[in-house]
C-alpha positions in Angstrom: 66.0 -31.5 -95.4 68.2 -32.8 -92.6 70.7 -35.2 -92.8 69.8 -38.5 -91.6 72.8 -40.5 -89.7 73.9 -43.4 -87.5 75.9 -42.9 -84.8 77.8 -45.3 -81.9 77.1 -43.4 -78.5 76.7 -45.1 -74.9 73.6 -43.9 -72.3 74.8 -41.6 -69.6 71.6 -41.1 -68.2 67.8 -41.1 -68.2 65.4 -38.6 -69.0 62.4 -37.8 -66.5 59.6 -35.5 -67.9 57.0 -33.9 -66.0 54.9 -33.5 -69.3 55.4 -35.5 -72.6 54.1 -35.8 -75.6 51.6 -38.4 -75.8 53.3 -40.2 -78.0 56.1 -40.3 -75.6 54.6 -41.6 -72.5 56.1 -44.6 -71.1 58.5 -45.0 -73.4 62.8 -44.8 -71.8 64.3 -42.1 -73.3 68.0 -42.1 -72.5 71.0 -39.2 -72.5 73.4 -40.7 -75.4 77.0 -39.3 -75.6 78.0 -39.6 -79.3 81.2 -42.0 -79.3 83.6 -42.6 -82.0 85.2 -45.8 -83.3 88.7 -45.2 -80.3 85.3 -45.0 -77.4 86.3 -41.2 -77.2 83.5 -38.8 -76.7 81.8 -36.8 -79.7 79.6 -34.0 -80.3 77.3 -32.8 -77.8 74.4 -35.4 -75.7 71.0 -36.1 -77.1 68.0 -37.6 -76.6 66.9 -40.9 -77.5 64.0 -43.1 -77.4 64.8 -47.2 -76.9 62.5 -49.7 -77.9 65.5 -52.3 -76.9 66.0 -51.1 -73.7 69.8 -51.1 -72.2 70.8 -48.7 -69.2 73.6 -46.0 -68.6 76.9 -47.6 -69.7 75.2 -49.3 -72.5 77.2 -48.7 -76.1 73.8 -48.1 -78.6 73.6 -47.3 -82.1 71.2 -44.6 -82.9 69.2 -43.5 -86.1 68.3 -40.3 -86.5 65.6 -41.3 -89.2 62.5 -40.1 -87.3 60.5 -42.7 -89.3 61.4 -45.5 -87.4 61.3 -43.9 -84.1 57.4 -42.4 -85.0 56.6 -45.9 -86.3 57.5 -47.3 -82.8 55.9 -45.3 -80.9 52.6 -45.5 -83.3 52.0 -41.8 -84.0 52.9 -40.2 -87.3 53.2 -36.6 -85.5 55.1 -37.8 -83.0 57.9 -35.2 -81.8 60.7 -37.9 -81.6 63.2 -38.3 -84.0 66.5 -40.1 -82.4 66.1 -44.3 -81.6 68.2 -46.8 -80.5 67.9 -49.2 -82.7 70.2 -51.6 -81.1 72.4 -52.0 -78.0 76.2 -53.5 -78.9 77.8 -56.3 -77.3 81.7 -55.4 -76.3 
């Protein structure tokens, strides 16, 4: 079973695919930098899908519950597990 966690990170970037996942299409999916509570930088990048929009610079907090991120994306075999399930005002 893998551990399900939130964790402060801010969008460095966007993701472009040639070919996703259908469950995928048309969503943003953003490069997050894991962040901890001084802003400092932690653990590697990853991949998340937003629902709530934001852009690079943007501090999010992400879930890695894959529930919530098939359940916005309406497909129960959807690939995606990391969301943004909020973007944080400074």
């Amino acid at each position: 079973m893998l551990k399900q966690e939130m964790q402060i990170a801010k969008i460095v970037g966007n993701m472009v695919m040639t070919h996703a996942h259908s469950s995928v299409s048309g969503n943003a999916l953003f490069l997050c930098q894991p962040i901890d509570e001084n802003g400092a930088e932690c653990g590697g990048i990853i991949v998340a899908i937003s629902p709530f929009g934001g852009g690079v610079g943007s501090r999010v907090l992400i879930s890695t519950d894959g529930s919530a991120a098939r359940e916005y994306v309406g497909d129960k075999h959807s690939p995606i597990r990391n969301s943004a399930i909020c973007v944080l005002d400074d």
